[in-house]
C-alpha positions as CSV (number, residue, x, y, z in Angstrom):
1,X,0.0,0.0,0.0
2,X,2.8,2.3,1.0
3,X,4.4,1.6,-2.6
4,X,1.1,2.4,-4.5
5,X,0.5,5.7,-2.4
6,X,4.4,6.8,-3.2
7,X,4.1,5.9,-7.5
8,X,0.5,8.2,-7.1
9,X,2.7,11.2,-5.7
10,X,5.4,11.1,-8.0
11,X,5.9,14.2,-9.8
12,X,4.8,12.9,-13.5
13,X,5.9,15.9,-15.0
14,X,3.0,17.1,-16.1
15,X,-0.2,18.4,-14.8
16,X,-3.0,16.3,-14.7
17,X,-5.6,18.7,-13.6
18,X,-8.9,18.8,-15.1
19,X,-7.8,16.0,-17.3
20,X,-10.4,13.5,-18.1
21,X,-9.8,9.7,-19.4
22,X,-12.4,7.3,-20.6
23,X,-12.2,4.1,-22.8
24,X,-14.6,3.5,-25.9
25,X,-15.6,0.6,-26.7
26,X,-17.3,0.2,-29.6
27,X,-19.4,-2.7,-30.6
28,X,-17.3,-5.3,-32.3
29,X,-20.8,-6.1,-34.2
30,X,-21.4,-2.2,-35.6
31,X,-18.1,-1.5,-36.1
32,X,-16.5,-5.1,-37.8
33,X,-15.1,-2.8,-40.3
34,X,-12.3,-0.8,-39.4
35,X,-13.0,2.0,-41.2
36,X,-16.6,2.4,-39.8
37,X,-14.4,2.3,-36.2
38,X,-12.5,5.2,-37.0
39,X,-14.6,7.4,-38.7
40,X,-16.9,6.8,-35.4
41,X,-14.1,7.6,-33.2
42,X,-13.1,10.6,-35.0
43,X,-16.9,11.7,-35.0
44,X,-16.5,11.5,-31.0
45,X,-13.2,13.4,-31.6
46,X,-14.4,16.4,-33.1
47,X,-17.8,16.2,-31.1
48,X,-15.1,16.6,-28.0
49,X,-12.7,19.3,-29.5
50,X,-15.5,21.6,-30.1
51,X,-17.2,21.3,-26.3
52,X,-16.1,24.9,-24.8
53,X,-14.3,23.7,-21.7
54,X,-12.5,22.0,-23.8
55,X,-8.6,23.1,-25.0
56,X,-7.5,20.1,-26.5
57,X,-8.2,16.6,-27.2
58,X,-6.2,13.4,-28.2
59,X,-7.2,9.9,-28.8
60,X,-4.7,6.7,-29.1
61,X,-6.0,3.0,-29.8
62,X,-4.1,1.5,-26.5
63,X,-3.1,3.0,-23.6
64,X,0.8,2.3,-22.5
C-alpha cells in the first residue's frame, strides 16, 4: 500500500488537472469494419474538440 500511495505522488511531470480519461468501446458487431471504427471515433473526436471547456483533445487505440 505504501508503494502504490508513493508511485501516485510522483511528480509525473505534467499536470494532470482537469484532465479527463475514458475508454470507448465500440461494438465489435457495428463497427466489424475498421473503417466504420474510425470514422466513429473521429466523430467522438471532433464532437469533444469543439465542447467549450474544452482546450485540447487526443485519442490513441491503446493506452501504454
Amino acid at each position: 500500500m505504501r508503494s502504490l500511495v508513493r508511485l501516485i505522488n510522483v511528480d509525473k511531470g505534467f499536470s494532470t488537472d482537469h484532465v479527463l480519461t475514458m475508454s470507448i468501446n465500440p461494438s465489435p458487431v457495428r463497427y466489424a469494419d475498421a473503417r466504420k471504427e474510425i470514422n466513429y471515433i473521429q466523430q467522438i473526436s471532433q464532437s469533444v474538440r469543439v465542447l467549450p471547456a474544452v482546450r485540447s483533445a487526443g485519442f490513441v487505440y491503446t493506452l501504454p
